[in-house]
LUMPAVEX-300962 format. One record per residue (C-alpha): residue number from 1; residue in three letters; x, y, z. Coordinates in steps of 0.25 Angstrom, whole numbers, m for minus. Layout:
# residues N
zalum:marza:x:y:z
NUM:ALA:X:Y:Z
...
# end
This chain:
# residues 620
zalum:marza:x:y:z
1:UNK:119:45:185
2:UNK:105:41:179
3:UNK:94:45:186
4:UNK:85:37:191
5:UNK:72:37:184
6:UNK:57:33:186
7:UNK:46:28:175
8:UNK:33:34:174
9:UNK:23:30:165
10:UNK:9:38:164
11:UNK:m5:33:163
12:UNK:m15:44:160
13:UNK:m27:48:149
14:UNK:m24:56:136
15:UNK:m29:69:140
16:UNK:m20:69:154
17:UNK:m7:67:146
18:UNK:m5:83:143
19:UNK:m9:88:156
20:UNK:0:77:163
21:UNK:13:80:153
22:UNK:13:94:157
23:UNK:14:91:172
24:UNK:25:83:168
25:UNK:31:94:162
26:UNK:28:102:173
27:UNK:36:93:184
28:UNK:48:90:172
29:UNK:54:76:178
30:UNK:45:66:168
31:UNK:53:62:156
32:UNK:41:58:146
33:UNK:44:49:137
34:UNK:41:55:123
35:UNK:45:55:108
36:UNK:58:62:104
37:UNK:53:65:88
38:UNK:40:70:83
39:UNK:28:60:84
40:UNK:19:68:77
41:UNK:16:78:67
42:UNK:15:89:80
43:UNK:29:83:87
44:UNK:34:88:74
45:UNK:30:101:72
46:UNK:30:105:88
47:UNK:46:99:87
48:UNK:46:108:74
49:UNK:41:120:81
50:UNK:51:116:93
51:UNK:63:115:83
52:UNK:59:129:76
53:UNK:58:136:87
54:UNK:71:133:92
55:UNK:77:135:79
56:UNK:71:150:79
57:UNK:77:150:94
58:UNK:90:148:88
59:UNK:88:157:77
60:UNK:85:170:84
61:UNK:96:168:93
62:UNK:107:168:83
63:UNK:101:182:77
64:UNK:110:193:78
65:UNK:109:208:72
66:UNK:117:217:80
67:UNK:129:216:72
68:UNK:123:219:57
69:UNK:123:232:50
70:UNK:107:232:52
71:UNK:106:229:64
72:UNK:100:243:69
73:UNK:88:243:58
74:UNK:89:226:63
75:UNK:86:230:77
76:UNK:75:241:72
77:UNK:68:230:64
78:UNK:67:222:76
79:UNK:58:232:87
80:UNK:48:235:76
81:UNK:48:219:71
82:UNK:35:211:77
83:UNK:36:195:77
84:UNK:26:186:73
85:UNK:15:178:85
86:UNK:24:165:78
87:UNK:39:170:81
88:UNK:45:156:78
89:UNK:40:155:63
90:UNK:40:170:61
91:UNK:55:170:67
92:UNK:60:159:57
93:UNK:52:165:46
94:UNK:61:179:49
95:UNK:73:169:51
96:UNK:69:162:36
97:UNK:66:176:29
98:UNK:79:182:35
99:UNK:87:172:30
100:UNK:80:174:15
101:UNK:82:187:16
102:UNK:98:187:18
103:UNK:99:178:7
104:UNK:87:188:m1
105:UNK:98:198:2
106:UNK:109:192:m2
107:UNK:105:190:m17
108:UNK:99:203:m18
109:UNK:113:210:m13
110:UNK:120:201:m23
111:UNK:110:209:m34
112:UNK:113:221:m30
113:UNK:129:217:m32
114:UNK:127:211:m46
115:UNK:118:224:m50
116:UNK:125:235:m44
117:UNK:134:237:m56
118:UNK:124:239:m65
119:UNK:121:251:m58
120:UNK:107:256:m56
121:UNK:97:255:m68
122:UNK:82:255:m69
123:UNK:78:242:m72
124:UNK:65:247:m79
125:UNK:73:256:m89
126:UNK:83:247:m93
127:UNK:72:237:m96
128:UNK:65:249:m105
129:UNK:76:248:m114
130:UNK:72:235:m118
131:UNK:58:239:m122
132:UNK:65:249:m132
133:UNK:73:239:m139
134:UNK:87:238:m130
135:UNK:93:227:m123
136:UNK:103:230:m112
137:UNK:114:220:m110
138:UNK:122:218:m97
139:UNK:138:214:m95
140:UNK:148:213:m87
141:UNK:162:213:m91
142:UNK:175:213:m85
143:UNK:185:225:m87
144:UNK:194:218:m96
145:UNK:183:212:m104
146:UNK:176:226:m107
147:UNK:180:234:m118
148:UNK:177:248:m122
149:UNK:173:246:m135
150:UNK:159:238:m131
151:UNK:156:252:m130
152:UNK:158:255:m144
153:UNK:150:243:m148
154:UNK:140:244:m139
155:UNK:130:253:m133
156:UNK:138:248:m117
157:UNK:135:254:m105
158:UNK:145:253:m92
159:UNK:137:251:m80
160:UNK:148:249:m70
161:UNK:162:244:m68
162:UNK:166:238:m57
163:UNK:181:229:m55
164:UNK:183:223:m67
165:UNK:168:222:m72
166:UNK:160:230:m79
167:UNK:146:231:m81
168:UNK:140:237:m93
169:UNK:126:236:m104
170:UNK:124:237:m117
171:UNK:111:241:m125
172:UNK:108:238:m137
173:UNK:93:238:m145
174:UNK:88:222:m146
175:UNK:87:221:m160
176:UNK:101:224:m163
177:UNK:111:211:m163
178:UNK:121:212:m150
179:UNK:133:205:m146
180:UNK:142:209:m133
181:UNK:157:203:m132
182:UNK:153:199:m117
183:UNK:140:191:m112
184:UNK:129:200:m105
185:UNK:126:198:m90
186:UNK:111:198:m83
187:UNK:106:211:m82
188:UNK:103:215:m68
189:UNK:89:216:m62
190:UNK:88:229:m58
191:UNK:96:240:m54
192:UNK:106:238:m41
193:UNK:100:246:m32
194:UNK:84:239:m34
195:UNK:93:225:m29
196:UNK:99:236:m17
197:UNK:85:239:m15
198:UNK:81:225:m14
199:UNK:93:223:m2
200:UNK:88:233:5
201:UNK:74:228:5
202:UNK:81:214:9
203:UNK:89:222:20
204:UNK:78:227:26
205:UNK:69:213:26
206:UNK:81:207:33
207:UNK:83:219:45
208:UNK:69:217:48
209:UNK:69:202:47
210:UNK:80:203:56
211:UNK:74:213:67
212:UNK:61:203:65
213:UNK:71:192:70
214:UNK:78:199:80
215:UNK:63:202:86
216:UNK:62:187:88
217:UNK:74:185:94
218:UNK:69:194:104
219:UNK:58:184:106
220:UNK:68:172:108
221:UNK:63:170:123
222:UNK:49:168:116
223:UNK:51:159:106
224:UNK:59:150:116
225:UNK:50:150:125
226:UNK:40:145:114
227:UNK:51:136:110
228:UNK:50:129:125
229:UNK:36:129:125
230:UNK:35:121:112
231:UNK:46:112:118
232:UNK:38:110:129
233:UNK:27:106:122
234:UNK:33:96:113
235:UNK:40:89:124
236:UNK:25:88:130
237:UNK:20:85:116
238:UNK:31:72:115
239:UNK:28:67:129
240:UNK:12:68:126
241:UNK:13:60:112
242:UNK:22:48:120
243:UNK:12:44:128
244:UNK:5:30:125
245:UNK:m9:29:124
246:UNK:m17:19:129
247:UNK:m31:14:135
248:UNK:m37:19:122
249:UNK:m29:31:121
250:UNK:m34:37:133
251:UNK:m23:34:143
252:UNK:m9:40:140
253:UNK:5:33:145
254:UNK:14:42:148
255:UNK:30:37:152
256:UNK:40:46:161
257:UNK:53:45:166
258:UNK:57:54:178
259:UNK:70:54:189
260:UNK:67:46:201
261:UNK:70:55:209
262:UNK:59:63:205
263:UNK:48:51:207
264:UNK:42:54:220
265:UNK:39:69:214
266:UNK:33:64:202
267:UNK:25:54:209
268:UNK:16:66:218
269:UNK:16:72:204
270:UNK:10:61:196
271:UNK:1:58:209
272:UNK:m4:72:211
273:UNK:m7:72:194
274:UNK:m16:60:196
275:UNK:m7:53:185
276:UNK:m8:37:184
277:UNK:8:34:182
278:UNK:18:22:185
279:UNK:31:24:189
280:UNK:43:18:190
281:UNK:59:17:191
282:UNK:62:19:177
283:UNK:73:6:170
284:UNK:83:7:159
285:UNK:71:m3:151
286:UNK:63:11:152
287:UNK:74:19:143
288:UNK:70:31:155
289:UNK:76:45:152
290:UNK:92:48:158
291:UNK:93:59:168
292:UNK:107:61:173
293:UNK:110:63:188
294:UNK:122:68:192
295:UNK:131:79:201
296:UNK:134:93:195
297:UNK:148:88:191
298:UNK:143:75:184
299:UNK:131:84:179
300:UNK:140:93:170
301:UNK:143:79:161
302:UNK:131:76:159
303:UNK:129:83:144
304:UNK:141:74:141
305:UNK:133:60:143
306:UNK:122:66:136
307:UNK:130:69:125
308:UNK:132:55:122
309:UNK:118:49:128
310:UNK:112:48:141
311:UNK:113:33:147
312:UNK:103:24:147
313:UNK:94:22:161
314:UNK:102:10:165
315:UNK:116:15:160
316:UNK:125:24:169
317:UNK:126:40:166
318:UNK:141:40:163
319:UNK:139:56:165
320:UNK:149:54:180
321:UNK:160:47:173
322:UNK:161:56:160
323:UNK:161:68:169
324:UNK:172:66:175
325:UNK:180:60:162
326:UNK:176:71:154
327:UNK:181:80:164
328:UNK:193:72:165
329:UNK:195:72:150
330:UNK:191:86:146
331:UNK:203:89:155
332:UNK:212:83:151
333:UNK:209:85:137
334:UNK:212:100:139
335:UNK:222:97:148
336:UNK:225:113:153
337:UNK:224:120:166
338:UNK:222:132:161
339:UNK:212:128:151
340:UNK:204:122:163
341:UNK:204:134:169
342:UNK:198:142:157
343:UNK:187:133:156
344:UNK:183:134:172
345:UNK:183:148:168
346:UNK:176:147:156
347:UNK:166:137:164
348:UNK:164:145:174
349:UNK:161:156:164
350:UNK:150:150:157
351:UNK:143:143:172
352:UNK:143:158:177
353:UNK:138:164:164
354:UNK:148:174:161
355:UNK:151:167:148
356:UNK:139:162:139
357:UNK:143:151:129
358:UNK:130:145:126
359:UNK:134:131:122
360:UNK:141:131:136
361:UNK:130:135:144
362:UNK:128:125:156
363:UNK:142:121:155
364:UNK:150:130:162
365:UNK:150:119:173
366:UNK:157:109:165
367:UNK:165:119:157
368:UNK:173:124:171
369:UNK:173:110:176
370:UNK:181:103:165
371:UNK:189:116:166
372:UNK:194:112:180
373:UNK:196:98:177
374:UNK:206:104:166
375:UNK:214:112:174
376:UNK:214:101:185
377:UNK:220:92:174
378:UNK:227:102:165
379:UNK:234:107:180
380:UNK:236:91:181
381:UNK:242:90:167
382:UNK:250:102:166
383:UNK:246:111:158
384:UNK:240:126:158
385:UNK:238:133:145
386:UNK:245:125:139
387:UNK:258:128:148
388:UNK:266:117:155
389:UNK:263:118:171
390:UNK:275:110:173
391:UNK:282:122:168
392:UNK:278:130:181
393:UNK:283:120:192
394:UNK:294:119:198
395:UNK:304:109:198
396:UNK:305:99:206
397:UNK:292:100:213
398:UNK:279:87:212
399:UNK:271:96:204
400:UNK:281:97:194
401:UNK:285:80:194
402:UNK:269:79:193
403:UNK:268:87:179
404:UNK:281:81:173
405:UNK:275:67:175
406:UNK:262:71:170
407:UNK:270:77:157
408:UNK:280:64:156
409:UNK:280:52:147
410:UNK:276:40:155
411:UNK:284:27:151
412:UNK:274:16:145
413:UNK:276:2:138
414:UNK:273:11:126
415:UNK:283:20:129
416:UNK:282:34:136
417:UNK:270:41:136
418:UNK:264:55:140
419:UNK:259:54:155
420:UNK:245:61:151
421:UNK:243:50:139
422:UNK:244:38:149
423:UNK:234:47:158
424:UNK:225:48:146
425:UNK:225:35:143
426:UNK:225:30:157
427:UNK:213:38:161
428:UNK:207:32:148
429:UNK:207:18:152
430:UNK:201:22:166
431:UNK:190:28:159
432:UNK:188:16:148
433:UNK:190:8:163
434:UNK:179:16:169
435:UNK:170:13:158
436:UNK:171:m2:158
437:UNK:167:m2:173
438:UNK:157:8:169
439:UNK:151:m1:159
440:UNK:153:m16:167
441:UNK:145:m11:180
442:UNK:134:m3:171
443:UNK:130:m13:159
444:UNK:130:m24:173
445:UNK:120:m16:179
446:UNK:113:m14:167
447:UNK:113:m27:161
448:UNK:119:m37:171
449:UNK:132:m44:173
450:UNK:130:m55:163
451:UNK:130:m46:153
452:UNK:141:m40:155
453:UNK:153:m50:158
454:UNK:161:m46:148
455:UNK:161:m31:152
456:UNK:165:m36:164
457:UNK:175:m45:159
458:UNK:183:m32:150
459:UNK:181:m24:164
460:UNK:189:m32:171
461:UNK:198:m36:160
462:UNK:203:m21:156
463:UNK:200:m15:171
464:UNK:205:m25:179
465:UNK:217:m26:169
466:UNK:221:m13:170
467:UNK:219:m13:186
468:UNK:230:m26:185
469:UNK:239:m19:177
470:UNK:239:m5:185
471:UNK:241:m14:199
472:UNK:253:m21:193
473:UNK:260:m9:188
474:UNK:259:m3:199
475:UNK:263:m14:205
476:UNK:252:m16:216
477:UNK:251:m29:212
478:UNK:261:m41:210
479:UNK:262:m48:198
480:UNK:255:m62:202
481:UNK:243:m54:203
482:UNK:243:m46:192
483:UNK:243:m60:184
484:UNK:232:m66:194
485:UNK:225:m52:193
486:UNK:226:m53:176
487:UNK:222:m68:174
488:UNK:210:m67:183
489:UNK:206:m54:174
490:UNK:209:m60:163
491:UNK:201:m72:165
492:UNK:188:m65:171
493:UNK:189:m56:160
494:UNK:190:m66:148
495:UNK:178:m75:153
496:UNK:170:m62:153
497:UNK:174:m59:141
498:UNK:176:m69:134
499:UNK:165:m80:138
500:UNK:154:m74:147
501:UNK:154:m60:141
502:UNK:140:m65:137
503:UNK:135:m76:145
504:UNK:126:m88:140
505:UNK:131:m86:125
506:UNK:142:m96:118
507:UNK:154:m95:124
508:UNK:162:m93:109
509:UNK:153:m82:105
510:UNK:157:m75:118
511:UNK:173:m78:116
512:UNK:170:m72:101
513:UNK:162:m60:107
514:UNK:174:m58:119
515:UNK:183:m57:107
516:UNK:177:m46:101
517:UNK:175:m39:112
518:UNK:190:m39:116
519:UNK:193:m35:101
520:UNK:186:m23:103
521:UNK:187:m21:117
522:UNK:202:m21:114
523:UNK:201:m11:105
524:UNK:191:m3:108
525:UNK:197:m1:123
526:UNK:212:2:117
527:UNK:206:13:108
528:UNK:197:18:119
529:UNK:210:22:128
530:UNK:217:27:120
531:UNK:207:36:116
532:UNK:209:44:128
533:UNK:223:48:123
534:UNK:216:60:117
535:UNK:216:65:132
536:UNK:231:66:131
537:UNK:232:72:117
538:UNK:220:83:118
539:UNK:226:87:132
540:UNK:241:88:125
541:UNK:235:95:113
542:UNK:229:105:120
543:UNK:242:108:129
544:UNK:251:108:116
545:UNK:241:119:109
546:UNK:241:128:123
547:UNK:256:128:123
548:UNK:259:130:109
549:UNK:249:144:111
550:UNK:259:146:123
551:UNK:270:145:115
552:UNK:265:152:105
553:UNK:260:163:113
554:UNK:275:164:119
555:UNK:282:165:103
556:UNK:272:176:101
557:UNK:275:183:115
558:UNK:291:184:112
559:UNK:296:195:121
560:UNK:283:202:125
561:UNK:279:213:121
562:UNK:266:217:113
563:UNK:268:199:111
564:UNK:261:198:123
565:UNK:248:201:117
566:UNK:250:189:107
567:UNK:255:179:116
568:UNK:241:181:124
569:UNK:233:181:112
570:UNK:238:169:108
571:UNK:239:162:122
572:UNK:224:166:123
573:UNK:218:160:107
574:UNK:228:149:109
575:UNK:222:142:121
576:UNK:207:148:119
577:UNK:208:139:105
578:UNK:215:127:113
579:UNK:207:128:125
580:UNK:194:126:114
581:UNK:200:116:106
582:UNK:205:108:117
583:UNK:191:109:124
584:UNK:186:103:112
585:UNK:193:94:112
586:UNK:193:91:128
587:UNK:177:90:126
588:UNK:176:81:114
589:UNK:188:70:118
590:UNK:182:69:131
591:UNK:168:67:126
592:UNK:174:55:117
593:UNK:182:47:127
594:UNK:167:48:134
595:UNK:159:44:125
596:UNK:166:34:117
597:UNK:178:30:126
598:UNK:170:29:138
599:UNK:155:28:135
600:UNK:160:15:125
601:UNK:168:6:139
602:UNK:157:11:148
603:UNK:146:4:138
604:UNK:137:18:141
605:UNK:126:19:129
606:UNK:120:33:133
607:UNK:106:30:126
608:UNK:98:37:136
609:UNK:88:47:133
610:UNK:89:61:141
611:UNK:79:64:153
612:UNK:70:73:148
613:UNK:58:75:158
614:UNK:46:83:152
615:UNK:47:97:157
616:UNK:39:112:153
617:UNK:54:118:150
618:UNK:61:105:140
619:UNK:74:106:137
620:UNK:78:105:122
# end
């Protein structure tokens, strides 16, 4: 549910306003209403500094040496390296200067390939010959291109030969005329071993950049703790700057939202600062911020709503209903005992800390929770590791009558279908159900009955409809009336719809407007059921995949043997992929029929903004 929430607004001079923002920060309940984007040239840079610091955060932690060749001299470097008073800059100035280095490297080891075959020279002499009247030519010829009698031509030179290539020079004085068969290549720089030098020299920058950076990495809790303190201080710096000023700037106006339940507190507080404040209970016209109050099981969904948006102050948290769909669908989604109980497992792994998965952390809970309700299904449905459970009862006892209706073909006016298809799409149109009523009584209490006849109308022309139609199959009912039961629908629900939908307006403009909403009501609906066909097919997709590893697994076994090594590896990578692609897809489905399915028939609009009271620690 919302929690309640109560309006403060603040009356007090300029120079109070820091002094009294801290003590809000000090007491954490007060959401301050403040900007969300810089408002000024120092907003700006303090959301810069806030932004690279925890870019550098980031950074660091990624950095890891104990597995290159260097590490040793790496690790050396980094006891005698001393970091700057300014560790953020100096740390992304060692980041920058490491990443030219690399790339410095890089070229310079491409030099060192492109002049090792022309051996090592001095540069210096070879230039002296030029002084003296000689030019010295450079080539490159593949083997089947040379030809020995250059030599005889030519005062040649062979450098080196290497695969098919051959390096070679030719010297000849400048006055005299020259022609060559091939075209000359680009003499070299220098000599090999001056660009070899040059790699080393990049080397050994790089291992100290390194060591430099593994001795800020050491300095993490630091520069996090920096990090939070210019947190802290922007959040201030924001709640500061929204303040209105008034009586000649002097006074400052200050607006707060805080739960009700922490009014009384906050009173003594405010009293006991000597504060001038009104307050107030906080309405839907105020836009207050959302806090979320729920049990612990309700709780665990709560990352679900936000997600999509938190609700508005006068709509309903949808958080209760979602939880238990979500569970309900996720289950059935991955439809396997077995794979429930890996995921209690795994759950209960990650709440206890014996498994660290840090995009996981806090969900342990919720991890081992949807694993019970799929092996609480999966066991319903039948399957375990992708193995028929049917297969293990004996016959002729209820247990095994139960899982061959739940596996049968049920006989339909569109002929037979699978027994878990009809409980899809059955579940499906109570949830669509659900959400009608959902949305009737909460746009009624938000905006009145007059304007919502014609929500009413649809309510209890689909609801009620399919009530009739379940009473009179099961015969509950007798037949006079059934036809009693449907005109009296029928007609309450075609006035709501089609001529009081909105009251006081032409009466043809509501006919026309009645129309259009049966079009799309007719459509949308038909498609939104359906929809939930995908909690038949994902759940049969997955139990397919699983047996055909178990089948698989037994081709591979044969007779035994050494076989038996296979058949488990198999059995284990088969339904470790399954079980990750089926939970995908067991998250994301689920989420849909949510948001869309559910969240579009309920009429929830999730434009809420997130509690956020001002506190010395502030969440990112």
């Amino acid at each position: 549910m919302v929690d309640k929430m109560m309006k403060y607004s603040f009356i007090l001079l300029n120079e109070e306003t820091d002094g009294f923002l801290k003590k809000l920060q000090e007491l954490g309940v007060v959401d301050v209403t403040r900007s969300a984007k810089p408002i000024d040239d120092r907003s700006s840079q303090m959301l810069d500094d806030v932004a690279l610091s925890k870019k550098l955060i980031a950074r660091l932690e990624g950095i890891e040496y104990s597995k290159e060749a260097d590490k040793d001299a790496i690790m050396k470097a980094s006891q005698s390296a001393v970091p700057q008073q300014d560790i953020v800059n100096a740390a992304l100035s060692a980041l920058t200067e490491l990443s030219d280095l690399e790339t410095a490297r890089t070229t310079a080891e491409k030099e060192v390939k492109a002049r090792k075959p022309w051996g090592e020279f001095d540069k210096a002499r070879i230039d002296e010959l030029k002084t003296l009247g000689y030019t010295v030519r450079y080539y490159i010829a593949n083997r089947k291109q040379f030809s020995e009698e250059w030599a005889e031509h030519y005062p040649l030179q062979v450098i080196s030969e290497q695969g098919n290539s051959i390096w070679f020079v030719t010297i000849c004085p400048k006055d005299t005329d020259y022609s060559f068969p091939i075209e000359e290549t680009v003499a070299p720089e220098g000599s090999w071993k001056d660009a070899q030098t040059e790699v080393d020299d990049i080397n050994a920058r790089i291992i100290e950049t390194k060591g430099l950076l593994l001795r800020y990495k050491e300095l993490i809790p630091d520069i996090k703790e920096a990090y939070q303190h210019k947190l802290t201080d922007l959040d201030l710096y924001l709640a500061r700057s929204s303040s209105a000023s008034a009586a000649e700037n002097k006074l400052a106006i200050l607006e707060g939202f805080a739960p009700a339940e922490n009014d009384s507190e906050l009173c003594r507080a405010f009293d006991d600062m000597g504060v001038l404040y009104i307050r107030e209970e906080a309405m839907e016209e105020d836009n207050p911020p959302i806090k979320l109050k729920n049990n612990r099981f309700v709780k665990m969904f709560e990352s679900l709503t936000g997600m999509y948006g938190m609700p508005d102050y006068g709509e309903y948290d949808p958080t209760p209903v979602v939880s238990i769909f979500f569970l309900l669908f996720f289950a059935m989604c991955l439809g396997d005992a077995g794979y429930g109980l890996v995921l209690i497992l795994v759950g209960l792994a990650i709440r206890k800390g014996w498994l660290k998965i840090s995009m996981f952390d806090g969900l342990g809970s919720l991890i081992a929770t949807l694993g019970a309700a799929t092996a609480v299904v999966g066991g319903a449905l039948g399957t375990f590791f992708g193995m028929s459970i049917i297969n293990l009862i004996p016959e002729g006892s209820a247990l095994k009558s139960y899982y061959e209706f739940v596996g049968s073909d049920i006989p339909t006016p569109m002929g037979e279908l699978p027994f878990q298809m009809l409980l899809a799409l059955g579940i499906g149109i109570f949830h669509i159900c659900l959400a009608m009523v959902i949305k009737a009584v909460g746009y009624t209490r938000r905006f009145g009955f007059k304007e919502n006849i014609s929500t009413w109308g649809w309510l209890i022309l689909i609801v009620g409809g399919l009530i009739i139609a379940l009473l009179g199959v099961g015969k509950l009912i007798s037949a006079e009336a059934i036809k009693w039961a449907v005109i009296v629908i029928g007609a309450v629900s075609a006035l709501a719809i089609y001529i009081f939908n909105t009251p006081g307006r032409n009466p043809l403009i509501n006919v026309g407007a009645g129309l259009w909403d049966t079009y799309n009501m007719a459509t949308g609906i038909l498609g939104d059921v359906l929809s939930y066909i995908r909690l038949f097919a994902l759940g049969l997709a997955g139990g397919m995949l699983g047996a055909a590893f178990n089948d698989l697994g037994l081709m591979v076994l044969g007779d035994g043997g050494f076989n038996w090594v296979f058949f488990v590896l198999i059995l284990i990578i088969g339904h470790v992929l399954n079980l990750l692609m089926s939970c995908l897809g067991a998250f994301v489905h689920p989420l849909r029929l949510n948001f869309v399915e559910y969240f579009k028939n309920s009429g929830y609009e999730g434009k809420g903004k997130l509690y956020k009271p001002l506190r010395t620690e502030v969440d990112e």
